[in-house]
Each structure stands twice: as structure tokens, then as C-alpha cells.
C-alpha positions as CSV (number, residue, x, y, z in Angstrom):
1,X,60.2,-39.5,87.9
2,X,57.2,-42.2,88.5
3,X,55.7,-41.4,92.1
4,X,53.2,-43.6,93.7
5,X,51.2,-41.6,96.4
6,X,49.0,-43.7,98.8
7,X,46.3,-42.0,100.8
8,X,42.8,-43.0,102.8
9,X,44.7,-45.3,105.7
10,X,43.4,-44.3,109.3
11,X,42.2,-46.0,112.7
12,X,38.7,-47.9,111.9
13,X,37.4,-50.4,114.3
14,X,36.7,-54.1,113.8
15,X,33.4,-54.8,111.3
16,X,34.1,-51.3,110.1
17,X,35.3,-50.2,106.3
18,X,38.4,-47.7,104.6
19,X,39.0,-47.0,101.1
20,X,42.8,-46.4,100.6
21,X,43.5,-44.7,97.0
22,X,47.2,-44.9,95.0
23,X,47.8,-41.9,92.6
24,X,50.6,-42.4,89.7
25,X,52.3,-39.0,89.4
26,X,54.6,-38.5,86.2
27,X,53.7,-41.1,83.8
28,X,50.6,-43.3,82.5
29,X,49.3,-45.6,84.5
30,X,47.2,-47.8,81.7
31,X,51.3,-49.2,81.1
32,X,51.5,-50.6,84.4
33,X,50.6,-53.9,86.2
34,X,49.5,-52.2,89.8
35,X,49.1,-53.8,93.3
36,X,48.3,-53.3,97.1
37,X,51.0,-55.0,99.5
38,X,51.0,-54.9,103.3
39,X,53.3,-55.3,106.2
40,X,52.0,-55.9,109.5
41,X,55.0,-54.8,112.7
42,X,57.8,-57.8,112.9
43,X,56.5,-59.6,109.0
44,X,57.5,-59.5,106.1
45,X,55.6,-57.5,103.0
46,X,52.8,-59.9,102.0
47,X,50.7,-59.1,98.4
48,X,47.5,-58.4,99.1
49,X,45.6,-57.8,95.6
50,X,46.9,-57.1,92.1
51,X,45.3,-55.6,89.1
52,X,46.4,-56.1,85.8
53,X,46.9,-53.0,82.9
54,X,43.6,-55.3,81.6
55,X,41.8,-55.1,85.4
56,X,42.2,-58.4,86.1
57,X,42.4,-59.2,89.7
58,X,43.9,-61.3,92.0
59,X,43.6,-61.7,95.9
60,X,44.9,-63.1,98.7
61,X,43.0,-65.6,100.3
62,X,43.6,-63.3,103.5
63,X,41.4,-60.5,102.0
64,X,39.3,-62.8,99.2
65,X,35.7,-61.8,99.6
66,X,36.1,-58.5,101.9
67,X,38.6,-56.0,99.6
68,X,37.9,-54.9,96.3
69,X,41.1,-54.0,94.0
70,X,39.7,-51.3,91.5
71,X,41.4,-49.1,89.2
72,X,40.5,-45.6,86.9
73,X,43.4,-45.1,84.7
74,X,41.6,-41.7,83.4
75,X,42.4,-40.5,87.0
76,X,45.7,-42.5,86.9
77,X,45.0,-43.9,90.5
78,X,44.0,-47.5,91.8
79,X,42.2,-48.1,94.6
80,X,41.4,-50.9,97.6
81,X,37.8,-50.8,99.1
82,X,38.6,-52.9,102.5
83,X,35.2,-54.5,104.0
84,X,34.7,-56.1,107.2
85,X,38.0,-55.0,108.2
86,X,39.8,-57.4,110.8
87,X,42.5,-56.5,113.8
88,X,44.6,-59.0,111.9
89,X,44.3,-56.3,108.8
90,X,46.4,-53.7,111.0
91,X,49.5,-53.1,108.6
92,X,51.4,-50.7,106.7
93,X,49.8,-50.6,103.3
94,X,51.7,-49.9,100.0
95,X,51.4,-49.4,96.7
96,X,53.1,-51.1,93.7
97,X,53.0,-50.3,90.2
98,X,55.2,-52.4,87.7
99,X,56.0,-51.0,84.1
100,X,56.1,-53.9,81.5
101,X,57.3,-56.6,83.8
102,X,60.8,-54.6,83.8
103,X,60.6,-52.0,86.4
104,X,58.7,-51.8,89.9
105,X,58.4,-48.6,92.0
106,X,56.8,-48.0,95.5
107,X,54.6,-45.6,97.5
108,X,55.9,-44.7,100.4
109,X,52.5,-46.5,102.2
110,X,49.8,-45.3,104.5
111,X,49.0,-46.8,107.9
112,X,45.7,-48.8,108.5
113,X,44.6,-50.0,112.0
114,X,41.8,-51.4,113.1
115,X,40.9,-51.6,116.9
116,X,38.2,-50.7,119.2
């Protein structure tokens, strides 16, 4: 059973920074394609960065130049160093690992807000 446990969210305030952290539990994560999502209160889940088995990343041009995706499969956990971080940013954040383009699984997310 693949678990994906998300941890780091908290209240920071506008300007400030938060390091959330995704642990795989019960399989390898080097197999899997992994990714941060978010979903603010009355939106839909919107992609925020993605990582590739290879660490390529990808971002949203929401987050482009102020998150850092980042990933240490020896410690079978990704990460998301969030910069600069925006009211706009407030949203539940989850993780998303994918296993050879077939199967995807979900944390269960962790809550980020940022307000003074």
C-alpha cells in the first residue's frame, strides 16, 4: 500500500517562506513521476510543480521564480521550498506521485496560509 504523507504547511505571513516535504511510504519513489498540487477554498485543484523520476521540473507560472520543486529519492520524499509567499498562495497543498504513467495516488495534503 503506496502512502504519500505531506508535512511542513502552517500560517506564515506575506514576504515570508515554508518548506512543505512529501514522504513515499511502501514503495520506491525513484519509479515515480512526483508533483505538488494545490486547492485554494471554492477552486478547483491547480498543478503547481512537477518533478520527473529524472528531476526535471516544471512550474506554474503562478509560483515560477518563488518555489523550488526538489526531490531525494534516497530519503524517498520530495519537497517544495515556497519563497516570497503570497495571500493568493493560501491553499490546501497535496502531494502526487504517478507510477509509470499508469497509476496516480495522493497525500492526504497539508494546509498553507499566509496572512498577517
Amino acid at each position: 500500500q503506496v502512502q504519500l504523507v505531506e508535512s511542513g504547511g502552517g500560517l506564515v505571513e506575506p514576504g515570508g517562506s515554508l518548506s512543505l516535504s512529501c514522504e513515499m511510504i511502501g514503495h520506491i519513489m525513484t519509479l515515480y513521476d512526483m508533483a505538488w498540487y494545490r486547492q485554494a477554498p471554492g477552486k478547483e485543484r491547480e498543478l503547481v510543480a512537477q518533478i520527473t523520476d529524472e528531476s526535471i521540473t516544471n512550474y506554474s507560472d503562478a509560483v515560477k521564480g518563488r518555489f523550488t520543486i526538489s526531490r531525494d529519492d534516497s530519503k524517498e520524499t520530495m519537497y517544495l521550498q515556497m519563497t516570497n509567499l503570497m495571500p493568493e498562495d493560501t491553499a490546501v497543498y497535496f502531494c502526487q506521485g504517478i507510477w509509470r504513467g499508469l497509476i496516480t495516488y495522493w497525500g492526504q495534503g497539508t494546509q498553507v496560509t499566509v496572512s498577517s
